[in-house]
C-alpha positions in Angstrom: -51.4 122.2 13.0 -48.9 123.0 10.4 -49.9 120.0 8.1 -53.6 121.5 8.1 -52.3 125.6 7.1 -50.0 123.8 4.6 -53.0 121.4 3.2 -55.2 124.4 3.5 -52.7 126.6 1.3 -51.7 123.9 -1.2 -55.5 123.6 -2.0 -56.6 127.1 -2.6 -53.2 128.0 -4.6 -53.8 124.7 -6.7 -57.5 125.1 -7.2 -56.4 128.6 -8.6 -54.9 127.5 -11.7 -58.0 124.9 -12.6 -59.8 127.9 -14.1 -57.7 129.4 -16.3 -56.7 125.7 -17.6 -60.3 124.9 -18.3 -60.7 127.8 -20.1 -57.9 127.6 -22.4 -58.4 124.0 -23.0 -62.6 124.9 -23.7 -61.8 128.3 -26.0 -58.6 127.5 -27.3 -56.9 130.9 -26.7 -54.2 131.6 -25.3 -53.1 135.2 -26.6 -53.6 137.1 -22.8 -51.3 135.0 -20.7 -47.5 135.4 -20.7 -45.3 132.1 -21.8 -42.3 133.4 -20.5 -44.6 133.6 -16.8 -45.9 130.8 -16.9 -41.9 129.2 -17.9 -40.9 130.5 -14.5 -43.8 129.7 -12.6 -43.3 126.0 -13.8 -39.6 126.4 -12.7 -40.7 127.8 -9.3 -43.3 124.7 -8.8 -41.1 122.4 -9.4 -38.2 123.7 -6.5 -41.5 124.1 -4.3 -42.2 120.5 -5.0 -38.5 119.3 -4.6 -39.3 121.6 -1.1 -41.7 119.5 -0.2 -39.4 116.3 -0.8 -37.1 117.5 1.6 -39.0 118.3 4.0 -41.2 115.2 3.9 -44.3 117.4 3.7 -47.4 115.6 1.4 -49.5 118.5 1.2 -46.7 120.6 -0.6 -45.7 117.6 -2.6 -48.6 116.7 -3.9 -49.9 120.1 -4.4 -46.9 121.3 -6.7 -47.0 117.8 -8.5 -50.8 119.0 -9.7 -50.2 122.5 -10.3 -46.6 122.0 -12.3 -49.1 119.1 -14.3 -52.2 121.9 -14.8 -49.0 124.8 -15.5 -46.8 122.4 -18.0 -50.6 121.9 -19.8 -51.2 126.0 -20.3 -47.3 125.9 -21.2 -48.2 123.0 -24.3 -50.9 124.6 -25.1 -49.6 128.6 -25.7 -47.0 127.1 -27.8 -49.7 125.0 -29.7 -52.0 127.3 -30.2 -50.1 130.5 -30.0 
């Protein structure tokens, strides 16, 4: 039961960042969304993900792998296009 909540979790908090990503990579703008945010967000993800390691837990793993890969892209692209 615990793999399902995790999967469950790891989805819904992943598929939340698609959006924003998309947008910024279809508009190009980036001025309303903190760097410094998303900095420690990317931090965060990452311990989550080396969580997940630990733990032997695929959901979590493979969750944070995707959403510190969607977080580093908003990171890239506030510094690129301010």
């Amino acid at each position: 039961m615990e793999i399902w909540v995790s999967a469950l979790a790891a989805t819904l908090t992943t598929g939340a960042f698609v959006p924003q990503a998309l947008h910024i990579i279809r508009y190009k703008e980036t001025k309303a969304i903190s760097l410094m945010m998303y900095l420690a967000f990317a931090c965060g993800v990452a311990l989550w993900f080396w969580f997940g390691m630990m733990i032997h837990n695929w959901p979590v793993m493979i969750s944070n792998a995707i959403t510190f890969a969607l977080t580093a892209a908003i990171v890239a692209m506030k510094l690129r296009y301010g």
